[in-house]
N, C-alpha and C positions, 0 to 999 in steps of 0.2 A: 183415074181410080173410080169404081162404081161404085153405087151407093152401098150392094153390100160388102165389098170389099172396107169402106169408108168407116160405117159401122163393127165389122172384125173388129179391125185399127182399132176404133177408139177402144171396144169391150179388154184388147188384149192391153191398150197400155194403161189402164181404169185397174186390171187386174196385176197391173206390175209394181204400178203407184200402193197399191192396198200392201202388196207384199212388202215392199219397202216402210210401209207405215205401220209393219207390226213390230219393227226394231223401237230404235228410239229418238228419230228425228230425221230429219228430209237430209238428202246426201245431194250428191253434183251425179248423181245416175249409174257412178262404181258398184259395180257391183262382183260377189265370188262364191262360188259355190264351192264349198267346202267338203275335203274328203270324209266319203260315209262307210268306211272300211274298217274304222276302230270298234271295239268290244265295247255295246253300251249296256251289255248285262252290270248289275249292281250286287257285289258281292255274292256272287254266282255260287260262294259255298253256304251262304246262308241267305236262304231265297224268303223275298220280301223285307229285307233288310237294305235300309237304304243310308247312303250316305253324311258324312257330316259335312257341314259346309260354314266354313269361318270369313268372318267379314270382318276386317281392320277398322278402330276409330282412331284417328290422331287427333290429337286433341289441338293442338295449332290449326288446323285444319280448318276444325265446326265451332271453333272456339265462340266464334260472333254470332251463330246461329245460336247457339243455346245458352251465353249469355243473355242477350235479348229477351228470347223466352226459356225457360228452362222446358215448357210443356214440349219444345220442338225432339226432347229427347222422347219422351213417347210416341211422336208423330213417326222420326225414325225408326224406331227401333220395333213399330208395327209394319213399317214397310219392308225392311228385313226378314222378320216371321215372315209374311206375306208373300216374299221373295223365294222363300222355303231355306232359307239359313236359320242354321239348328246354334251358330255359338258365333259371338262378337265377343273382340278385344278391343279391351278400349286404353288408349294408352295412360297412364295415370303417374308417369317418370318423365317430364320432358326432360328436353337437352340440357336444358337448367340445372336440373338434378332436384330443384325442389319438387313440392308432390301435390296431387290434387288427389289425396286422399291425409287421413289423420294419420298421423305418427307423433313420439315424444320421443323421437330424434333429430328431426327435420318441418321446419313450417312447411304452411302450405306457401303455392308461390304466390308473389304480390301480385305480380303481372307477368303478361305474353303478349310476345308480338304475333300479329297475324293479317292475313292480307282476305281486305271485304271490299267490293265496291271499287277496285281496282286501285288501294292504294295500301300500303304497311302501314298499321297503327297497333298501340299500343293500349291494352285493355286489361285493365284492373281487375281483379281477381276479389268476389265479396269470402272477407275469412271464415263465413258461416254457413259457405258452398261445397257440402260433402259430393261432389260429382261423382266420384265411386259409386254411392251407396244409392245415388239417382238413380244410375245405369242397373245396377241389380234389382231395385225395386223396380223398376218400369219391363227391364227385362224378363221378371218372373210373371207376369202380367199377361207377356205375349209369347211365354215357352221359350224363349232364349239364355242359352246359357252365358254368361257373361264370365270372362278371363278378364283380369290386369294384365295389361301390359308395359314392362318395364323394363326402359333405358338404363341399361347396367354400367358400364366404366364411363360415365359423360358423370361430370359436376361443374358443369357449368355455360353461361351461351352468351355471345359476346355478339352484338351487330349495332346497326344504325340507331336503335331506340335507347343504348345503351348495355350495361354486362350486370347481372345477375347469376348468383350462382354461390355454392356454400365459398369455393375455390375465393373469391371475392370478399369475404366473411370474413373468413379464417387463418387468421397466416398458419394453423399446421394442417391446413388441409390444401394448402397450396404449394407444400413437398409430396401431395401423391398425382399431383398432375403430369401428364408421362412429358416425357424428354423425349425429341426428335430428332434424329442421323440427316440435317439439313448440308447443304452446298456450305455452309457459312458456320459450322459446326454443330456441337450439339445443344440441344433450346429449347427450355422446355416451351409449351403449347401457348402458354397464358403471355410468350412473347410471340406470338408467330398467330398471322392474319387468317384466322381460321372463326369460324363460328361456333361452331361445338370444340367446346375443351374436354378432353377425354381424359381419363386416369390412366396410373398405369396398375395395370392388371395385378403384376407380380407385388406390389406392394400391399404389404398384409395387412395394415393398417386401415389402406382405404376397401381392403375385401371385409375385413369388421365394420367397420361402417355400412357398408350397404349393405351386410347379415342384420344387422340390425331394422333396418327399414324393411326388409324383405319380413322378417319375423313381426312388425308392426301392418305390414299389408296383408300375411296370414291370416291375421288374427279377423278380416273380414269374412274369412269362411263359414264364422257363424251367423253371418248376417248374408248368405246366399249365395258367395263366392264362389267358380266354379272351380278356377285355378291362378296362375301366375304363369306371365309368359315371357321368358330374359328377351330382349332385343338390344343391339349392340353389345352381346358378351363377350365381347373380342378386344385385339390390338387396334389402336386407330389404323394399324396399317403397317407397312414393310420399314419402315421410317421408325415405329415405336418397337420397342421402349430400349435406350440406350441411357438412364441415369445410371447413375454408380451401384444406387441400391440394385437393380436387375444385374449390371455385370457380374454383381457379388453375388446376387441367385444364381448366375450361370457357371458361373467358377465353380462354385458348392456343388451345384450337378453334374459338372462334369469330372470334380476331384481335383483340378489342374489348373491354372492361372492361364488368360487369354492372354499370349505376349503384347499384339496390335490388338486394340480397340479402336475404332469398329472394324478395319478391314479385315479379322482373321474371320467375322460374321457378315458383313456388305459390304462394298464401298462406300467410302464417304459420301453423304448426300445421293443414295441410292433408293430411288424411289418407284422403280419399276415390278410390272407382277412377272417378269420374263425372271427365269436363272437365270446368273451375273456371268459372265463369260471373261475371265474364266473362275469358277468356280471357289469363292473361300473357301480355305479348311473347318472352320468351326461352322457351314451352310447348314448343313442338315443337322447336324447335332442340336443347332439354335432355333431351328420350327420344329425338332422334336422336343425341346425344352419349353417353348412359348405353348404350343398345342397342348404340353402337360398342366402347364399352371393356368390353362383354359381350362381344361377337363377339371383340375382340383379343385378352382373355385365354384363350378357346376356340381360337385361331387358336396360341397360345401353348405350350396346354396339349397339345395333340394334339400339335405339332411335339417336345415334350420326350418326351409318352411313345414318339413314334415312332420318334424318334432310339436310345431305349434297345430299342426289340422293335417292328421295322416289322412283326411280324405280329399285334397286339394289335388288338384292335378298339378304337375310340374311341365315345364314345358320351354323351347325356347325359339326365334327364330332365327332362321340361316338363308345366305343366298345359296342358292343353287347350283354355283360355278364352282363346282369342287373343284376341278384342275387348276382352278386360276388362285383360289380362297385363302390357301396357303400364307400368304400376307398378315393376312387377320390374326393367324393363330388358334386356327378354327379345325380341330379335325370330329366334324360333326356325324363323322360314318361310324359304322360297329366295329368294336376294339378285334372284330372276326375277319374286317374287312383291308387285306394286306397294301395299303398304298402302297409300302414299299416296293412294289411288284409292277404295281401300274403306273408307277409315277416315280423312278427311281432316280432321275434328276434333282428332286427337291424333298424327298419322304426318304429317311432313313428306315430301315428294319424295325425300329424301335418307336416310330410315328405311329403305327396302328393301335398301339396299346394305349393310346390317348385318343380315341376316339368313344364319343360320348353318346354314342345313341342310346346306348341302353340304359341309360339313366333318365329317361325323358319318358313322361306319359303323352306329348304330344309335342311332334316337331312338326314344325312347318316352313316349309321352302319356298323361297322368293323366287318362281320359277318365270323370271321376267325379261321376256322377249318381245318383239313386237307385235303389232297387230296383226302381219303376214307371214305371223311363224309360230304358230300356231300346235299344228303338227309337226313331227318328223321325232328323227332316234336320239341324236345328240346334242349338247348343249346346245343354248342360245336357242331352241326351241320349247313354248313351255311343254308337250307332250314328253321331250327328251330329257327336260329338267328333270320330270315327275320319274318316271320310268327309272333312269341312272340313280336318284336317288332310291329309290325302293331296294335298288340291285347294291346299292353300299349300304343301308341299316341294316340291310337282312332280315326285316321281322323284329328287329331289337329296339325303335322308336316309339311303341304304345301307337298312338294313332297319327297316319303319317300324313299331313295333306298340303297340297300345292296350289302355287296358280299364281296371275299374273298383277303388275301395279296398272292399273286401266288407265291411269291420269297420263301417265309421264312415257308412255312406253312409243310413242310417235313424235319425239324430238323433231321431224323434219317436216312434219305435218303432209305425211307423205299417203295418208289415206282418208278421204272423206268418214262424215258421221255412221254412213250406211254400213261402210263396211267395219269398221272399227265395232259397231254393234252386232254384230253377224260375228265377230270375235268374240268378245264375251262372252257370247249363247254357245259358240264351238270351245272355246276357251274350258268351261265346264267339264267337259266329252272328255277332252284332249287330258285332262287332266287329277277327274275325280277318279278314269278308270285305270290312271296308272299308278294310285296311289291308294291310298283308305278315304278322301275325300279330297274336296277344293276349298283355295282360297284365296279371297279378293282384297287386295290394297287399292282403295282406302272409299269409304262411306261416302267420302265427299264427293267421287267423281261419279256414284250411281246417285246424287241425290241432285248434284248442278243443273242446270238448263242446258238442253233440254236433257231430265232423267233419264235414267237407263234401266229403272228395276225392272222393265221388261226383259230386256234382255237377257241380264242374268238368270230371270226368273222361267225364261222358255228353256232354257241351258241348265237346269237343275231339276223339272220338270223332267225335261226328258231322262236323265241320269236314271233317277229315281223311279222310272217307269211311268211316270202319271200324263194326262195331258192338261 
C-alpha cells in the first residue's frame, strides 16, 4: 500500500470512527443503515407544527439518583427539554400501591427497593418528600409538561426486602386482591409467588378506592399538573379474575348461571395468550365481559378526575399487541372499531362497544420491539405497532403516541451499543410519523453510562424539521 493510498485508509476510518461517535458510545464495528423511505414531514396538515414526544419516569428505577440528591431531578429533567421532549411521566403509584405524592386516603410509601451499584437495596422514603410537586416545579422551569403516572389494579409488592402494600395492612382490602385459574386450583395472588399483587378489577370496592386516590392526585392540577396516566388498568392476565365475587358479575351479565366454573370460560390452570382448543362456550362472552368492566372503570376514572380539574388530561398506557392483549381485558381501540370482524376467534360482536379510546385525551402504546425491528407494517415492529394502532382508534384517542422500552428490548444482547443507538434516532422516524408523536420507556436508560440523549435527540430533531 502507498503512502497515498495509506493516508485515504486512515482519513476514511478517522471519518467512520466520528460517525460512530455521534451515537452514544463506542460499538464492536456493527454497524446499519436504516430505511430512508418513511414520511418525515411533521403533521403535514398543519405545517410547522411539531410533534409531542413523552419520556417515562419509573420511579424504582432513579429512585437512588434522586434520593441522594433531589437537585438530580432538575439536572434530568433539563436534559430531556434539551432532548426536545415536550412531556414526561413520572410514575408516582408503584406496585405497592402506596404513593409518592399526598393523599388522605393512602400514606406515602415507607420504602422501595431498587437496584444501584449492582445490588437490591432497600431505601427509605423521607415522609416530607413531595416528589410530585418536585417534578412539576422543576419541569415548569425547563417547559415540560409533567403527567402522573399511575399503577391502577396492583395494591401491593412482595420480594426479597420484604411485602408492603395497603393488601398487607388491611384484612378488607385483602378480599379485593384478584384470584387466579392456577394448575392447583383457584388462589388468590397474595398466596402465589409473584411480586406484584394486582386487584381484581370487577371488584367495586377496590374501583372506589382508587377513585379516591385518583380524585386526591387531581387535585395537583392546581399546582401545574398536566394530566394522569392509568398504567396497569387491566386483568393481571388470562388466569384473572376467577373469585366468586366476579362469577357473580358474570352471571348478572349474562342473565344465566355459569354451569362449570371455570371451564365453560378456560380451562383449569389455563394460562396461555393462544384460543383454547377447543373453544369454551362462555370464551368470548367472558373477554367481552372483562373488556366492559375495563372500559367502565376508565369511564369511571376519567369522570372523577374530571369532576375535580376539567382541565387535566386523562390518559392511559397499553401495549401495542392488540391481537395477543385480549388477556388483559384491554379493548383499547375505538368502540368504531369491529374486532369482532378481525379477530373472530376471541372478540365477540359485542367486544367493540367496550373499546375505550375515545374517552382518552392521550393514549400511548408500548410499541416495543427490538432494536432490529424497527420499521416494517405489523406487529412486533415498533413502526407496525404505531401505524395499527392509529388504524384501531380511528382519530378517537386525543393525542396518540408510541415508541419503544430502550432498556430491555435486547434480552439476547444480540446487537452492540452502535447500533442499538442508531435505533433510538430511527426509533423516533418510525414512529412519531405513524402516530401524533413518540414515546420512550424509561429516563433511566437515556441517562446510564454511557447516555443516550444524543441519540434520541438527533431522532426528534429530525422529526420535527430542525438540525
Amino acid at each position: 500500500m502507498n503512502k497515498r493510498c495509506k493516508l485515504l485508509f486512515i482519513l476514511l476510518t478517522l471519518m467512520l470512527l466520528a460517525a460512530a461517535s455521534t451515537f452514544c458510545g463506542k460499538g464492536d464495528g456493527q454497524e446499519y443503515v436504516f430505511p430512508d423511505d418513511t414520511d418525515t414531514t411533521s403533521n403535514p396538515d398543519l405545517p410547522g407544527a411539531k410533534k409531542r414526544m413523552f419520556l417515562w419516569c419509573e420511579s424504582y428505577a432513579s429512585l437512588p439518583d434522586y434520593l441522594e440528591d433531589p437537585a438530580n431531578i432538575a439536572r434530568d429533567l433539563r436534559d430531556a427539554a434539551d432532548a426536545g421532549f415536550t412531556d414526561i411521566v413520572i410514575d408516582v403509584r408503584p406496585t405497592s400501591g402506596d404513593l409518592l405524592y399526598r393523599s388522605s386516603h393512602c400514606p406515602q410509601v415507607e420504602w422501595l427497593g431498587a437496584w444501584h451499584g449492582g445490588s437490591y437495596n432497600k431505601y427509605e422514603w423521607p415522609a416530607s418528600y413531595d416528589f410530585l410537586q418536585k417534578f412539576i416545579d422543576e419541569g415548569e422551569k425547563v417547559g415540560l409538561k409533567v403527567y402522573a403516572g399511575f399503577n391502577t389494579f396492583v395494591c401491593g409488592h412482595s420480594g426479597s426486602l420484604g411485602s408492603t402494600g395497603i393488601v398487607y395492612r388491611d384484612e378488607k382490602a385483602k378480599a379485593w386482591a384478584t384470584m387466579l385459574n392456577t394448575d392447583s386450583g383457584i388462589k388468590s395472588i397474595l398466596d402465589v409467588d409473584e411480586t406484584a399483587k394486582f386487584l381484581n378489577p370487577a371488584n367495586l370496592e377496590a374501583q372506589d378506592y382508587l377513585i379516591s386516590l385518583l380524585k386526591d392526585l387531581a387535585a395537583y392540577g392546581d399546582k401545574g399538573l398536566a394530566g394522569i396516566i392509568l398504567d396497569r388498568g387491566r386483568f393481571r392476565g388470562v388466569q384473572s379474575d376467577f373469585s366468586d365475587y366476579t362469577r357473580a358479575a358474570f352471571e348478572s351479565y349474562l342473565g344465566t348461571k355459569v354451569e362449570h366454573w371455570p371451564e365453560d370460560v378456560l380451562p383449569v390452570g389455563y394460562s396461555q395468550e393462544q384460543v383454547p382448543s377447543p373453544t369454551p362456550i362462555r370464551f368470548k362472552q367472558w373477554n367481552e365481559f372483562r373488556a366492559k368492566t375495563i372500559h367502565d372503570f376508565m369511564q369511571r376514572a376519567k369522570a372523577a378526575v374530571k369532576g375535580v380539574d376539567a382541565k387535566l388530561d386523562f390518559g392511559a398506557y397499553v401495549g401495542g399487541w392488540y391481537s395477543t392483549y385480549w388477556p388483559n381485558g384491554v379493548n383499547w381501540a375505538s368502540p368504531r372499531f369491529d374486532a369482532g370482524k378481525q379477530y373472530p376467534s376471541w372478540a365477540s360482536d359485542k367486544y367493540k362497544d367496550y373499546g375505550f379510546a375515545d374517552l382518552m385525551d392521550v393514549l400511548i402504546i408500548g410499541a416495543y420491539a427490538g432494536p432490529g425491528s424497527v420499521f416494517g407494517a405489523g406487529e412486533w415492529t415498533m413502526e407496525g405497532f404505531c401505524r395499527l394502532a392509529s388504524e384501531k382508534t380511528k382519530g378517537d384517542a386525543g393525542t396518540l403516541v408510541g415508541g419503544p422500552d430502550v432498556g430491555n428490548w435486547d434480552a439476547q444482547n444480540l446487537y452492540d451499543l452502535t447500533y442499538e443507538c442508531n435505533s433510538i434516532t430511527q426509533s423516533v422516524k418510525a414512529c412519531a410519523n405513524a402516530c401524533d408523536g413518540y414515546f420512550l420507556f424509561d429516563i433511566i436508560h437515556l441517562k446510564s453510562e454511557p447516555p443516550k440523549w444524543d441519540a434520541v435527540k438527533k431522532g426528534i430533531l429530525s422529526v420535527n424539521g430542525e438540525k
